[in-house]
N, C-alpha and C positions, 0 to 999 in steps of 0.2 A: 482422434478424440480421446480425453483424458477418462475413463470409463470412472461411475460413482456406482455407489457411496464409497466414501472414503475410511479409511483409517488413519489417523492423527499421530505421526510418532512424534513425539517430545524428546526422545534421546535422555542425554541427559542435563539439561537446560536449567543452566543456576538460578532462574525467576522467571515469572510469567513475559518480560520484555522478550527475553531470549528468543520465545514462541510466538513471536507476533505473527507471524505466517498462520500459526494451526490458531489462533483466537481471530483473527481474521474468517479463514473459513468458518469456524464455527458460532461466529455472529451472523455473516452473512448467508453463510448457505450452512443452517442446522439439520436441513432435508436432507442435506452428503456426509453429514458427520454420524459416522454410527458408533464411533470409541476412541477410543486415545491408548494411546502404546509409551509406556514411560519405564526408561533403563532404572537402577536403583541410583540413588542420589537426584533425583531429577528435581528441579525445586518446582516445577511451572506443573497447572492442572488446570484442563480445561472446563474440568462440572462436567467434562462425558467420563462414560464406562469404562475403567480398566481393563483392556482384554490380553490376551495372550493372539500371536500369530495366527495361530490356531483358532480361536476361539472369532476372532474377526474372518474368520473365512467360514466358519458355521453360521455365523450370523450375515451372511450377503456381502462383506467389505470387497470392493475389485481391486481398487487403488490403493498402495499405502502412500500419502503423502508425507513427505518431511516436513515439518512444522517448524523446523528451529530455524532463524538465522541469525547464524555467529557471526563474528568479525572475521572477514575473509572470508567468509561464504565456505569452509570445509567441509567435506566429509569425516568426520571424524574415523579412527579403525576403531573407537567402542562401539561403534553402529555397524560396522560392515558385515558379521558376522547374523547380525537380526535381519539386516536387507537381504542378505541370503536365503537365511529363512523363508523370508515374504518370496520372495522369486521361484522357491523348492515346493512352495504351496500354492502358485499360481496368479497369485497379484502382480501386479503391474505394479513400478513405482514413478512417483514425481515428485523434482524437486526442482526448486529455486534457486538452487546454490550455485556459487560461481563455479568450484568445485563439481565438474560437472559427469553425472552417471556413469558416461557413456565415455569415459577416458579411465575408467575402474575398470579392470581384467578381469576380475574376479564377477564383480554384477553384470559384465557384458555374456561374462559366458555362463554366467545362470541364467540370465534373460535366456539365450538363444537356446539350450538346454531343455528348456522350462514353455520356450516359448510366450515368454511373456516382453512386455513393452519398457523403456526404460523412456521416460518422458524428460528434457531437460527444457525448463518453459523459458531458461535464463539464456535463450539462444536464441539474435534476431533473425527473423525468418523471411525476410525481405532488404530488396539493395536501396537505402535509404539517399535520398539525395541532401545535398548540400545545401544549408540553407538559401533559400535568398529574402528573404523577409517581406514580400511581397504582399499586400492584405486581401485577406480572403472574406467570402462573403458568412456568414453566419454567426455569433456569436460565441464567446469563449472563457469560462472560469477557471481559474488558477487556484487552488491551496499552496500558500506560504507558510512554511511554520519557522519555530524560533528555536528549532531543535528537529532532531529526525524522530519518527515514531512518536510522534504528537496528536494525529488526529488527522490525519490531513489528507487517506483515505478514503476512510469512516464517516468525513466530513463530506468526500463529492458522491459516494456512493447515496449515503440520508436523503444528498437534494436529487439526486437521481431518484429516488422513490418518491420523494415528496411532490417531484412535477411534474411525476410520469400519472401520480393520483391526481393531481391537477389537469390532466389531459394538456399537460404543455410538452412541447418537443425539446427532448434531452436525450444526450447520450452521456454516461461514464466511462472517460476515456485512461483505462488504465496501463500503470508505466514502471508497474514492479510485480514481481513474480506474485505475492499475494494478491493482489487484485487479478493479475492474468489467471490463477486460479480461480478464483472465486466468477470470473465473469465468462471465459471462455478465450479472449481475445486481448491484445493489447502490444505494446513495444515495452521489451525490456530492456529500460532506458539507460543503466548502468552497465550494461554491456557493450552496447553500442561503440564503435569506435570515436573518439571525441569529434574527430571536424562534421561528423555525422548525425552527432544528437541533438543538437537542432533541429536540423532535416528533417529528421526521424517523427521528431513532433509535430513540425507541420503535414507531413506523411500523414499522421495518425488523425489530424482534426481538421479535412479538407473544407474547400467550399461546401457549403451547405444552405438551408433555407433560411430565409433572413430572421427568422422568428426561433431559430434552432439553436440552442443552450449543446454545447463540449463543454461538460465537467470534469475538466484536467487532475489526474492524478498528481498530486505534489510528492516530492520527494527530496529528501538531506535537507538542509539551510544554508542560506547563505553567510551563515554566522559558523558554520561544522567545517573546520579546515580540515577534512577527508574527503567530503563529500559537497561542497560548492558549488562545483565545475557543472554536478547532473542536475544543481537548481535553477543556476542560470542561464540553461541549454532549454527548459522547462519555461523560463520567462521567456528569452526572446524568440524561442520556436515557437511557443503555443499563443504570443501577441495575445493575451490574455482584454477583456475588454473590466473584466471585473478580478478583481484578486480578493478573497478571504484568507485573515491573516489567525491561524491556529497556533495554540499556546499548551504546553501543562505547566499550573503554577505550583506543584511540587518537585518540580526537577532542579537539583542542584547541583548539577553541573553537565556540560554537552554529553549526549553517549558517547561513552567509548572515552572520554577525554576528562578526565575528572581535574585538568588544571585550567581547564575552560569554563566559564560561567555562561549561561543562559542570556543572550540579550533581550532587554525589555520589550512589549509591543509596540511600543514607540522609539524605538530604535530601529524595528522591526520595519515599522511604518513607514518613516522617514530615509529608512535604504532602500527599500525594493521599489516605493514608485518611481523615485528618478528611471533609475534601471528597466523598469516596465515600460516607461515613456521611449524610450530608446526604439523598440520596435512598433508600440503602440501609444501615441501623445492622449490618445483619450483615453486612456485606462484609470481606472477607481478602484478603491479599497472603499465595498461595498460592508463588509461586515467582517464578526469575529468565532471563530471557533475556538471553544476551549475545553479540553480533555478533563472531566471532573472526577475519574473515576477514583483517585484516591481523596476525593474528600465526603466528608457527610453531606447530607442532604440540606442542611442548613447553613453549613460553611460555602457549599458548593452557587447557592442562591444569592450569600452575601456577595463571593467572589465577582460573580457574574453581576450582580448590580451596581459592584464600586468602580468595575473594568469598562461596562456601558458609559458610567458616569463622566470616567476619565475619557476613556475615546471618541466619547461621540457617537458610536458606532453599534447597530443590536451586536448584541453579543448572548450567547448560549452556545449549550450543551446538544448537540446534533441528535447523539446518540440517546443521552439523556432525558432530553424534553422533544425530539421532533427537530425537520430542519426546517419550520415551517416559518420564521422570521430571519433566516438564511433566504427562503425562496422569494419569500417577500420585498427584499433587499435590489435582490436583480430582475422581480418584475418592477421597481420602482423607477431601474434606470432608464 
């Protein structure tokens, strides 16, 4: 078990995207967050505590988590030196990264040393079988986005709160290292070897009760020619009955790809059912999720009511206003 509260290091992370691990935890679980650890140059800030190594171990921290994720999932060596540290004073560390802990000489032998844990959550921990698309009993939501790092989390975890307060049966079923943090449990689904990620998702969202909502973690797009392959291992593993289709309409251009453009929600819409029908003919695009946090409060209202308009389809801000006409959406079906 990954022991909390945690410490947040940001490293040195050119903007708050970079951190979407540690602003993850610390949206979701603000009870494990008790600081943030940030090298100099660091552009990304959580709104927690500055602390020093030191000063996170006086105040209760067990864990330091790595917060960042870079392209390629590395360790950097301007961090290796401060993970030291953290291992010399008795934390544990966990990370996401592909790049993984426990293949570092250096942190292996201050772990043992020190006696402390090196957690790597970006390792699958069971033998996943091969798909066979077979349909299971219980119900199944997908997040789709039109970009990676959209909302598409943020978006199954909201309705996981919203219709657990509902007294409705739901699980949150997550498939990236930030969610496997934040929840405890999950398949990290990019690691996975490919003929196996499928599998792996139906692994994760078995038979269940017929009235029981899997809210599938989404992950990459199927418009991110780096990252495709783990979306649509995600569609036709997880036979999705319901898909929410997540957007941010300030991104201008794919992460990581700035000769790539953003495709539309209705480009969005128009590729992934077919594809969804493939493993599940009844599947729907119940609703829309849309990441508002870079616009105002009034821009953010307009967005959302011109996108309804065009779609067809509720559309809001999850994290924003609630996921309560998200939930509404798939008690309708």
């Amino acid at each position: 078990m990954i022991q909390t509260p945690y410490l947040l290091f940001l490293g040195d992370a050119p903007d708050t995207l970079a951190a979407k691990v540690a602003q993850g935890i610390k949206d979701w679980r603000p009870d494990a967050s008790i600081g943030q650890f940030r090298l100099e140059g660091c552009k990304a800030d959580m709104g927690l505590t500055d602390m020093t190594i030191a000063e996170a171990k006086e105040a209760g921290a067990k864990t330091l988590v790595i917060g960042v994720a870079n392209r390629g999932g590395m360790i950097s060596e301007a961090w290796k030196d401060v993970l030291v540290e953290a291992l010399e004073l008795g934390f544990d560390i966990a990370s996401g990264l592909h790049n993984l802990l426990n293949d570092e000489p250096r942190l292996v032998a201050a772990a043992q040393t020190n006696g402390c844990w090196l957690h790597d959550v970006r390792i699958p921990t069971a033998a996943y079988p091969i798909a066979n698309g077979k349909k299971r009993t219980g119900k199944r939501c997908l997040a789709v986005g039109t970009d990676c790092s959209v909302g598409k989390m943020y978006t199954g975890i909201a309705m996981e709160r919203e219709m657990l307060a509902r007294k409705m049966k739901a699980t949150f079923r997550a498939t990236g290292q930030t969610g496997i943090l934040i929840t405890g449990q999950g398949v990290p689904l990019d690691a996975v070897i490919a003929d196996f990620m499928a599998g792996s998702v139906e692994y994760l969202t078995p038979d269940n009760d017929v009235d029981h909502w899997d809210l599938i973690e989404g992950q990459g797009s199927l418009f991110h020619v780096s990252y495709s392959g783990v979306t649509m291992a995600l569609i036709h593993g997880g036979q999705p009955d319901a898909l929410i289709l997540c957007h941010e309409p300030t991104r201008k251009h794919m992460r990581g790809l700035p000769e790539y453009t953003p495709p539309s929600l209705q480009t969005l819409r128009d590729t992934v059912l077919p594809i969804a029908h493939v493993s599940n003919p009844d599947c729907k695009i119940v609703a829309i999720s849309v990441n508002t946090q870079h616009l105002g409060e009034g821009e953010a209202i307009a967005y959302l009511t011109e996108v309804e308009a065009e779609m067809g389809l509720p559309t809001v801000d999850p994290f924003r206003q609630g996921a309560g006409r998200l939930v509404d959406a798939l008690e309708a079906m």
